[in-house]
C-alpha positions, 0 to 999 in steps of 0.5 A, spaced: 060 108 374 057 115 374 056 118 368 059 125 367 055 131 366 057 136 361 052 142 360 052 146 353 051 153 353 048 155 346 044 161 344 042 157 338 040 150 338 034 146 334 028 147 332 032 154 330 034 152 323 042 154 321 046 151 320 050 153 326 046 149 331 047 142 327 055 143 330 052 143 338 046 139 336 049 132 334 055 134 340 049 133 345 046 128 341 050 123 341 056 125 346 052 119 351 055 114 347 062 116 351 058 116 357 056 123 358 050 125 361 048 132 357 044 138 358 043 145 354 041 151 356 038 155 349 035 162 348 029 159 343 023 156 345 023 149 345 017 145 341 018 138 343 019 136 350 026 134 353 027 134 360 035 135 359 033 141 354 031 148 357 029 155 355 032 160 358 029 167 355 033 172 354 032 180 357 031 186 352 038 190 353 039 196 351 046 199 354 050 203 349 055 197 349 049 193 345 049 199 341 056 197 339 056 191 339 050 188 336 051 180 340 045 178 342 049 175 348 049 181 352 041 179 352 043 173 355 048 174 361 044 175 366 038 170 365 044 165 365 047 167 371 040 167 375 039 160 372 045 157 374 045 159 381 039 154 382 045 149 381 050 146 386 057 148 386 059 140 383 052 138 379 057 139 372 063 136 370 064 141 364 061 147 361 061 148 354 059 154 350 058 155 345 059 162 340 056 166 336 053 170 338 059 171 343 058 176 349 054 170 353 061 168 354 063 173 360 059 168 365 066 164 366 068 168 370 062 166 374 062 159 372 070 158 375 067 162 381 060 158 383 062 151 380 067 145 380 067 145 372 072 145 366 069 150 362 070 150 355 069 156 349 067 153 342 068 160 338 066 157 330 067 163 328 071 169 328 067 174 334 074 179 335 077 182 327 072 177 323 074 179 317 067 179 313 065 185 318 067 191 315 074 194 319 072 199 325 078 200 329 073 202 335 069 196 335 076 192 334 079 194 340 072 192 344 071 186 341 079 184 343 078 186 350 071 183 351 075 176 348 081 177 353 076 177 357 073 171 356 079 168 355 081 169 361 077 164 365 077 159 360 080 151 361 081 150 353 078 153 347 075 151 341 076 153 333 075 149 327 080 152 323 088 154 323 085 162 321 080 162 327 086 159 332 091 167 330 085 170 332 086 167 339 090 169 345 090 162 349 096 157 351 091 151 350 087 151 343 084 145 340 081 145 332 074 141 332 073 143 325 065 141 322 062 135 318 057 131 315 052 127 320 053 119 319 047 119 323 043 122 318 047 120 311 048 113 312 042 111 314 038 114 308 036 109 301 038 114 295 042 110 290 049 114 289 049 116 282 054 114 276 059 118 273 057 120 265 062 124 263 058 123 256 051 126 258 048 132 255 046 136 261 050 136 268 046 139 273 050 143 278 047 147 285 049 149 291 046 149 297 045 154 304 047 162 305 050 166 299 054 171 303 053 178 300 059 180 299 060 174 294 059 177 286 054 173 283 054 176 277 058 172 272 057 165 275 049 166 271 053 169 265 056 163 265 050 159 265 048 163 259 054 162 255 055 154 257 047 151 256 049 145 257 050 147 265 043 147 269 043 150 276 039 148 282 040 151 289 037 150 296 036 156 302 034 161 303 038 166 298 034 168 292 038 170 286 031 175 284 035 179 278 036 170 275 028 168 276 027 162 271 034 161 270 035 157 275 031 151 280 029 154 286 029 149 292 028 152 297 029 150 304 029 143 306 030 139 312 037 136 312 036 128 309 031 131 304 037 136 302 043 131 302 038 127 297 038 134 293 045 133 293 047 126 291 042 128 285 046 132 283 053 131 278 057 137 282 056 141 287 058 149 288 061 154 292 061 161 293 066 164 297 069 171 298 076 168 299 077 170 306 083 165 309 077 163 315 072 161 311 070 153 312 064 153 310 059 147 313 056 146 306 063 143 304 062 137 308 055 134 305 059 134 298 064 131 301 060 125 304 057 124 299 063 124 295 060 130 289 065 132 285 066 140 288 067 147 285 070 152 288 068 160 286 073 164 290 073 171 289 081 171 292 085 166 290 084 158 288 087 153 293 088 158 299 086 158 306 081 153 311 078 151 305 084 148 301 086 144 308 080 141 309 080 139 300 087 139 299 087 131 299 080 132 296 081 128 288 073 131 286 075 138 287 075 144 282 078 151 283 076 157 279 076 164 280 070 168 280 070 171 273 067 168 267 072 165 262 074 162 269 068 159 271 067 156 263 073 153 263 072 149 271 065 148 267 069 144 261 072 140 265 068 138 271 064 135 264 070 131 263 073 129 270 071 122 272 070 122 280 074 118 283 069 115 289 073 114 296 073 114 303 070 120 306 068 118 313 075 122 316 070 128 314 064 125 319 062 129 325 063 123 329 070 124 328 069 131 332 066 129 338 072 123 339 075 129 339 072 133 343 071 127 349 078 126 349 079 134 350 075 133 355 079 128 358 086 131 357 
């Protein structure tokens, strides 16, 4: 039987390091084993030569709408186009694109013109009314329009989360949240660590992006009161104002950063709170079975977070504040993790998820 051929449309992609690309990297890397043959089109440049990976270089774009919404995928819409048309009407079975940036997802319309092809959008995270950006009536109305626009011509649309999914005008949504990748995680040789509830010092970090809006601030003069915490940390993000109070990792290749983390005896999250969030981080401490704190400058046990955690028996909730955060210390000092089945938290279980979609 011939193998159906899916084409990912993704801005980002390896050897680009973000964290946004693992979602789309692992979907093209293993969805063969359903009997897809995949393609990737990627505006960064490419260091190892793969024959279905191509490089597709964006235009420089200055139009007023670049000025007013800043998404690099403007700059990519027409050198998309122009590569496509290089292509038979039936050499795609589907088209997945993938978001942000976002604005590359105008070419639906020409997808559903020039081919016989499902075409899928994968939005994982918020492009219209993300609340993270500050509120602009303006950009707001644009963004909306633009999206609709999208939408339009779109088969079936992607979120990871219920929050992302209101935001979304379409009769035919599906939620593909993030993951672990087993790939990686099951296959390396570190010894999982023994809970001590009687040991003198508990070692907790956190790993990738630190949003801005977060006040770090009384998680440290938390750590000065409560000497018995030490704190690691992974990424790119540096706490300037706390040099020599903590141990910076920097950053790490993926296997060498799960193995940061099982060497841990917890593991943090900073969130601003808002209702969407579902970070990636979240599903490493979850594969690894680490016991989990959660500083949420909104309220404890709310929103994507809390749906992906609620069955979750090694989780920690604290509000952003210093006597709060004490208090989650004192405790996770006691609590006895209970080791589980986390394999529903795996990336595999998104991509069954994705061919059955697509099959549908």
């Amino acid at each position: 039987m011939k193998k159906k051929k899916i084409l990912f449309l993704s801005y980002f992609f390896p050897p680009f390091e973000s964290v946004g690309v693992k979602r789309i990297a692992y979907w093209y890397n293993n969805i063969s084993e359903y009997g897809y043959k995949a393609v990737v089109f990627t505006a960064i440049k490419q260091t190892k030569k793969d024959e279905n990976i191509h490089y597709v270089a964006p235009e420089n774009n200055n139009s007023l709408l670049s000025k007013l919404i800043k998404d690099k995928g403007l700059a990519w819409i027409n050198p998309l186009k122009k590569r496509l048309k290089q292509y038979n009407k039936e050499d795609f079975d589907i088209i997945l694109i993938s978001g942000g940036p976002f604005m590359q997802m105008l070419i639906s319309k020409f997808l559903k013109n020039n081919f016989n092809t499902k075409v899928i959008l994968d939005f994982r995270d918020p492009f219209y009314a993300n609340p993270r950006f500050p509120k602009n009536k303006i950009k707001d109305f644009i963004k909306l329009y633009f999206q609709n626009r999208f939408l339009k011509y779109a088969d079936v649309v992607i979120t990871v989360n219920s929050e992302c999914k209101k935001l979304i005008n379409h009769n035919n949504i599906e939620l593909i949240d993030n993951g672990f990748d087993e790939t990686i995680l099951n296959t390396l040789s570190f010894n999982r660590l023994e809970n001590n509830t009687n040991k003198s010092i508990h070692n907790g970090i956190a790993t990738g992006r630190v949003d801005s809006d977060f006040d770090i601030t009384p998680f440290f003069h938390a750590l000065e009161k409560d000497t018995n915490i030490s704190f690691g940390y992974i990424g790119n993000h540096d706490f300037k104002e706390y040099s020599g109070k903590y141990h910076h990792g920097g950053v790490l290749e993926y296997s060498k950063a799960l193995e940061f983390i099982n060497n841990a005896d917890f593991c943090i999250l900073f969130t601003g709170g808002e209702a969407f969030e579902s970070s990636t981080k979240i599903f490493d401490y979850l594969g690894l079975n680490k016991t989990i704190l959660i500083i949420t400058q909104g309220e404890v046990k709310t929103g994507s977070l809390h749906e992906i955690t609620n069955a979750y028996p090694n989780v920690f909730w604290t509000k952003n504040n210093i006597k709060d955060i004490l208090q989650a210390f004192s405790k996770i000092k006691k609590h006895k993790n209970l080791q589980i089945d986390t394999n529903k938290y795996a990336r595999k279980e998104g991509l069954k998820l994705l061919t059955q979609i697509i099959e549908r």
